[in-house]
C-alpha positions in Angstrom: -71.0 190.3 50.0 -69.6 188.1 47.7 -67.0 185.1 47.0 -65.5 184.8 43.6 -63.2 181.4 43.0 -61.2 180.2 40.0 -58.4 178.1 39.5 -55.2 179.2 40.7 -53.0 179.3 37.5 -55.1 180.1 34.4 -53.0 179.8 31.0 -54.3 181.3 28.3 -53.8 182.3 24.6 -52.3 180.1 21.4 -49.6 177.9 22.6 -50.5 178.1 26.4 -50.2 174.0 26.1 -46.4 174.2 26.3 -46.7 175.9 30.0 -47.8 172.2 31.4 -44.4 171.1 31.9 -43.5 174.4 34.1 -46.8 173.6 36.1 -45.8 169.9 36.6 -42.4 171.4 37.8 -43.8 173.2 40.3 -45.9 170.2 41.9 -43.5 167.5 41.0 -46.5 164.7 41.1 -45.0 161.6 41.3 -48.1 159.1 39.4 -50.5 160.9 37.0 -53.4 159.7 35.3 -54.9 161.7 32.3 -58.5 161.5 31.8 -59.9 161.6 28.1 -61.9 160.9 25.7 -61.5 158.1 23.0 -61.4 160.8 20.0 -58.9 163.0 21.3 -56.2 159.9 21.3 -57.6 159.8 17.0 -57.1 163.6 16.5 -53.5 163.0 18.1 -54.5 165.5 20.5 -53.5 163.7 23.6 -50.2 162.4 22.0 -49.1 166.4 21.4 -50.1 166.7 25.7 -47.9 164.3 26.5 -45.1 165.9 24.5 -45.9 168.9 26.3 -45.0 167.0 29.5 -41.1 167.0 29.1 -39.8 164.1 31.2 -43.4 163.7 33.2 -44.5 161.8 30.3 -42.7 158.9 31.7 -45.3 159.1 35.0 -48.6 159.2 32.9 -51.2 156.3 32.6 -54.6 157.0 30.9 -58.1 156.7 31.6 -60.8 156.4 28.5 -63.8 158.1 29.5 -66.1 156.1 27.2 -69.5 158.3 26.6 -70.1 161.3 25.7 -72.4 162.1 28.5 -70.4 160.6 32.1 -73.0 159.3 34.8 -71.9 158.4 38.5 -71.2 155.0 37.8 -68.1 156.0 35.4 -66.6 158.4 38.2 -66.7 156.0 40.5 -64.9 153.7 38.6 -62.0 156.2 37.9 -62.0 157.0 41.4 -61.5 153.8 42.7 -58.6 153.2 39.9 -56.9 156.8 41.6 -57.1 154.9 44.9 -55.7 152.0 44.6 -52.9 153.6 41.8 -52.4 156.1 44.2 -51.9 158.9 41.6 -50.5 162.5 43.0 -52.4 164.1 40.3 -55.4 164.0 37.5 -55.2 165.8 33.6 -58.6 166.1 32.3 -58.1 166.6 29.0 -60.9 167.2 26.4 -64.8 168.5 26.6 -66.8 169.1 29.8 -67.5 165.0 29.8 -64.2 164.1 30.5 -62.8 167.2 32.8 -65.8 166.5 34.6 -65.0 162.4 35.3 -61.3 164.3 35.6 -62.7 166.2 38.8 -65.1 163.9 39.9 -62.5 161.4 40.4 -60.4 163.5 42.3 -62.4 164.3 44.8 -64.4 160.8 45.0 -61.3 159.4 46.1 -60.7 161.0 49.0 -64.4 160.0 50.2 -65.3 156.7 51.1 -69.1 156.8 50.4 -68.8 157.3 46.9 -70.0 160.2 44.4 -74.0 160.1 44.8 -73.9 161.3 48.6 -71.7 164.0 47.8 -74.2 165.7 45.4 -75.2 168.8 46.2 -74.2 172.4 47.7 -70.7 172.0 49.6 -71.2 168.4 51.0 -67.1 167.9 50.7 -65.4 167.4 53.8 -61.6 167.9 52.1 -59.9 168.9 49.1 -59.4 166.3 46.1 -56.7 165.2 44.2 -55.0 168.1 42.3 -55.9 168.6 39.1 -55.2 170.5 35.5 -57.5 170.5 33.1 -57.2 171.1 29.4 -60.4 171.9 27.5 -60.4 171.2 23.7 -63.9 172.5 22.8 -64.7 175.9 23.8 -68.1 175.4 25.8 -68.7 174.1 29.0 -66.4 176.0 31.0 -65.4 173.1 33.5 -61.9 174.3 33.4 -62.9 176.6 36.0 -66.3 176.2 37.7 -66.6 174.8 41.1 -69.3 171.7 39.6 -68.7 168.0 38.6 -72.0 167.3 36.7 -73.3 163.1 36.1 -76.0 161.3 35.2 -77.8 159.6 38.0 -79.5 156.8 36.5 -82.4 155.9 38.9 -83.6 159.7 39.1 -82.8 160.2 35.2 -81.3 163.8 35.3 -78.2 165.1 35.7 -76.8 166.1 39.3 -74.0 168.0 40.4 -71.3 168.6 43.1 -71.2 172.1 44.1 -68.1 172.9 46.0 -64.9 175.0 45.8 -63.0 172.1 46.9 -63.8 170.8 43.2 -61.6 173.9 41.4 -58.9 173.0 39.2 -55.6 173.8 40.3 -54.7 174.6 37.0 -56.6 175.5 33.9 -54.8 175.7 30.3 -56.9 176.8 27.7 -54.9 176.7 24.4 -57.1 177.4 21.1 -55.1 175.8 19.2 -56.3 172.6 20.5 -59.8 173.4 19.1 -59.0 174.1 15.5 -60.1 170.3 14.5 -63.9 170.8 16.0 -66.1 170.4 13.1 -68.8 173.3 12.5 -71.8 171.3 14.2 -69.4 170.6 17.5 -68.6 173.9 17.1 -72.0 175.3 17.1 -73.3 173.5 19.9 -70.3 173.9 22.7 -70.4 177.8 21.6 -74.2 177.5 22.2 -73.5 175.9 25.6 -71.1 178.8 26.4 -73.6 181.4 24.9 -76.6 180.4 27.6 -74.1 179.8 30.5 -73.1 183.3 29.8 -76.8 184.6 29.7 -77.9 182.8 32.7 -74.6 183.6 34.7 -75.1 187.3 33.5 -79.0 187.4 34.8 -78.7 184.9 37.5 -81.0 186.3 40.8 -77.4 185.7 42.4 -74.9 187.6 40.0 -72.8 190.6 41.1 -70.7 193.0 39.2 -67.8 190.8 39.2 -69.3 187.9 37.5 -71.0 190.1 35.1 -68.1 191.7 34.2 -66.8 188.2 32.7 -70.4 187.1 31.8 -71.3 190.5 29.9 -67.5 190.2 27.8 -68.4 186.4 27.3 -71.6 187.6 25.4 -69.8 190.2 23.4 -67.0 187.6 22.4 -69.4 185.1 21.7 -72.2 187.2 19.5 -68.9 188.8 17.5 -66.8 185.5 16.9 -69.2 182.2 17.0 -70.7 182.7 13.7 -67.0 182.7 12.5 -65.3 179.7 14.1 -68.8 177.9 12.7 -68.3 179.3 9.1 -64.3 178.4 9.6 -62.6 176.1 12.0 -59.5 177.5 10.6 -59.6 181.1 11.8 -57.9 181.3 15.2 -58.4 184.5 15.8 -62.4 183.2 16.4 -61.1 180.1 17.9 -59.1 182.2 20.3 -62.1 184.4 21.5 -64.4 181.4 21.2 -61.7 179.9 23.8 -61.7 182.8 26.1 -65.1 183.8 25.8 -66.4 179.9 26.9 -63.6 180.0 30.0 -65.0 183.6 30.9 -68.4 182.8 30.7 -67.7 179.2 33.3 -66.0 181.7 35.8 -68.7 184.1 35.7 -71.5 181.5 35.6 -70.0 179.4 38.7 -70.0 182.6 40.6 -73.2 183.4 40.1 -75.5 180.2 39.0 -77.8 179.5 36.4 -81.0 179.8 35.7 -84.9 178.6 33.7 -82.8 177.8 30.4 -80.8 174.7 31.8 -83.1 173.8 34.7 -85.8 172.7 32.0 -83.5 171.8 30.1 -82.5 168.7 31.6 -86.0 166.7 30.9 -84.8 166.7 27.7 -81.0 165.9 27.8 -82.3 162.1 27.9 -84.9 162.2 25.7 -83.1 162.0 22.9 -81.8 165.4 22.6 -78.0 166.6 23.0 -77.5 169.3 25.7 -77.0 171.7 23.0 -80.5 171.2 21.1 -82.3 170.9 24.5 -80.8 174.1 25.2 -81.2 175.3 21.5 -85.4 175.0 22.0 -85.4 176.5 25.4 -83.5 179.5 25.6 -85.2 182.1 23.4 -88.5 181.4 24.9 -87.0 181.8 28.8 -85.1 184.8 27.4 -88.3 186.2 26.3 -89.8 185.4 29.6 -87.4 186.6 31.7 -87.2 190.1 30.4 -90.7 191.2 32.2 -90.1 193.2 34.5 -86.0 193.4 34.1 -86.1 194.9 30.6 -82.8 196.8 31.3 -81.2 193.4 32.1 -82.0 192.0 28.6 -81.5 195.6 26.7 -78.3 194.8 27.9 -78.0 191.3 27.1 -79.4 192.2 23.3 -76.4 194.9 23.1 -73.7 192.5 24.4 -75.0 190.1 21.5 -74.7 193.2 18.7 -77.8 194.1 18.4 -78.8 197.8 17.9 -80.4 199.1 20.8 -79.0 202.6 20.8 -82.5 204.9 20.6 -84.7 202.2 21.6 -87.0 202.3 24.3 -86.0 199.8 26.8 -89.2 197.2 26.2 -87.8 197.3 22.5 -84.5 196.6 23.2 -85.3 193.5 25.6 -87.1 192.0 22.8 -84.2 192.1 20.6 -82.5 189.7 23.6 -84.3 186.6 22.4 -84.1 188.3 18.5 -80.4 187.9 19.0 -80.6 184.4 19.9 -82.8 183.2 17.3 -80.4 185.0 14.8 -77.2 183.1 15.7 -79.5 179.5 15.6 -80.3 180.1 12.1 -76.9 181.2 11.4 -75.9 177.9 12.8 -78.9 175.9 11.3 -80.5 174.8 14.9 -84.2 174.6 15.2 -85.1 176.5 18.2 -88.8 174.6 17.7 -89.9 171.0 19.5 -91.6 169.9 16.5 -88.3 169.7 14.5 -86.7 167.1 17.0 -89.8 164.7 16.7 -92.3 165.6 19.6 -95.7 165.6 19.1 -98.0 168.7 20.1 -99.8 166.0 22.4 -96.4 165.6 24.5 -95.7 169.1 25.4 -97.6 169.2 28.6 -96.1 166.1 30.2 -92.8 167.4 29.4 -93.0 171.0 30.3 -94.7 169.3 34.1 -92.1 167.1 34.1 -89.2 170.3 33.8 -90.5 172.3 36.0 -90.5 168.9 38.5 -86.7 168.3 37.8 -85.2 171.7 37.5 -86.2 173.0 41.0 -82.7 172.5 41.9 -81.7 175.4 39.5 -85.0 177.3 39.1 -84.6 179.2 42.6 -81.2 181.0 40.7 -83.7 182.3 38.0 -84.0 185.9 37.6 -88.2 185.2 37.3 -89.8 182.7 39.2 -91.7 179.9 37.3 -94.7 178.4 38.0 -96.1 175.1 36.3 -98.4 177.4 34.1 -95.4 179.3 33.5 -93.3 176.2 32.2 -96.4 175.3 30.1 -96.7 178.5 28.4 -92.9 178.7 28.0 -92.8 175.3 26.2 -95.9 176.0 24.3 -93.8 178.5 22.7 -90.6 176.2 21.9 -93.3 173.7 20.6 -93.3 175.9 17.2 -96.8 177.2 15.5 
């Protein structure tokens, strides 16, 4: 058995922005409070939100979220401003930072204790504050996963709420509000969408629902990345970049993760961006994951458009992690350590240290991985 949850309205496709108004129709909201990001007020992004609003824009106030990476402290904050504003309902608008601090809020406020005791596996006791969200980078997925992810600064990793209670009552994913990403955003939020779709697809706890939008995420993705990096103009990219990042946060919250993103996060505050941190991990747990589920990854390396057809089924497993390489020179991201600064002598300290802080997310991975494991594996990201 199985539970698959996404938001309840899901607006998709160019021009899907100008369906807000209906939605605010249909829950009236008295006070709302749109949570962003300082750029998107630059681009004029949030200014062509509000005139998407109709006569709502007369109820909205806005909240800055100030970093690109949100810890609990900054949730909290917005929280306490929904409290005592008593807003009816919360627009995150922008990246996974913001839409994160956007659902965070909502459901902080309706619990007195604040965000850090509500971390973890389905710890809410009642719904949040409604909320829509608006991505406009085509990435993270929080649109429509069932996680609020922060920084906890005395543990220095990222935790998360997991909980249904967290989906989005809404989710409008408009393209069109992507077209002023620059390649190198571009690249990384596709690459953030790429291994969500991966680990959702191989997860020890996927089923054929959530592979069915994991395994078209991959396709999407493999086809149309290369050309929204190459042009930010070409919608038709944008578009599936859009739909492809939304379908691989649906399949991906109904399934888990995996090795890629729980070692990963020793190195989201070392210095690296998510997406380089996943950039140098994920071809080396690819090509550790496919022993022993080579028809997994055969099928992951034909999703990407590799060639496969003819192939004995070891071959075609290899050609998973071949695929991934491929886009990241494409792209111009150093899958190798050594590229971002660290030395050969710092690889063992940091692989221990991952396989310390991911055991929240390792038990989803499709292999299990053992310290020598995580050595080996980071050996290999090191670079000869």
């Amino acid at each position: 058995m199985y539970d698959i949850v996404q938001p309840k309205i899901l607006c998709m496709g160019p021009g899907a922005l100008q369906s807000l108004e209906r939605i605010l129709r249909q829950m009236d909201p008295g006070r709302i409070l749109i949570v962003t990001g300082p750029n998107l007020r630059k681009a004029g992004i949030l200014e062509r939100v509000l005139g998407s609003m109709g006569s709502y824009k007369d109820r909205v106030e806005t909240f800055i979220n100030p970093v690109p990476e949100p810890d609990v402290t900054i949730v909290e904050e917005c929280a306490r401003i929904v409290r005592e504003k008593g807003y009816d309902l919360i627009v995150g608008l922008g990246g996974g930072s913001p839409m994160d601090v956007a659902k965070g809020a909502a459901v902080v406020a309706v619990h007195e204790e604040g965000m850090r005791p509500l971390l973890g596996r389905n710890l809410l006791r009642r719904k949040g504050i409604p909320t829509i969200l608006v991505p406009t980078t085509a990435g993270s997925g929080t649109e429509v996963t069932q996680a609020v992810v922060a920084y906890v600064p005395e543990e220095e990793t990222k935790k998360s709420i997991w909980d249904p209670r967290t989906m989005a009552e809404a989710a409008i994913v408009d393209p069109e509000l992507t077209l002023q990403m620059p390649p190198r955003l571009t690249a990384e939020t596709g690459l953030d969408a790429l291994v969500h779709a991966i680990e959702g697809y191989t997860s020890r706890y996927a089923n054929p629902v959530s592979r069915m939008y994991t395994r078209e995420a991959m396709r999407l993705i493999g086809r149309y990345l290369p050309r929204a990096y190459r042009d930010g103009s070409d919608l038709e990219a944008r578009e599936a970049m859009a739909r492809a990042a939304t379908l691989a946060g649906i399949g991906m919250s109904n399934s888990g993760l995996g090795a890629i993103h729980a070692l990963a996060l020793i190195l989201d505050h070392k210095g690296f961006t998510h997406c380089q941190s996943l950039a140098v991990l994920a071809p080396w747990v690819v090509r550790f994951n496919r022993l022993g589920h080579e028809e997994l990854y055969a099928r992951v390396a034909e999703a990407l458009g590799e060639k496969v057809q003819g192939l004995r089924v070891e071959e075609a497993s290899r050609k998973a992690s071949d695929a991934l390489l491929r886009l990241l020179r494409e792209m111009q991201i150093s899958p190798y350590l050594k590229d971002y600064g660290i030395r050969k002598d710092e690889v063992r300290s940091l692989a221990l240290g991952a396989h310390r802080v991911g055991q929240r997310l390792l038990p989803m991975n499709i292999r299990e991985i053992s310290e020598e494991d995580a050595l080996a594996i980071f050996g290999e990201a090191y670079g000869s």
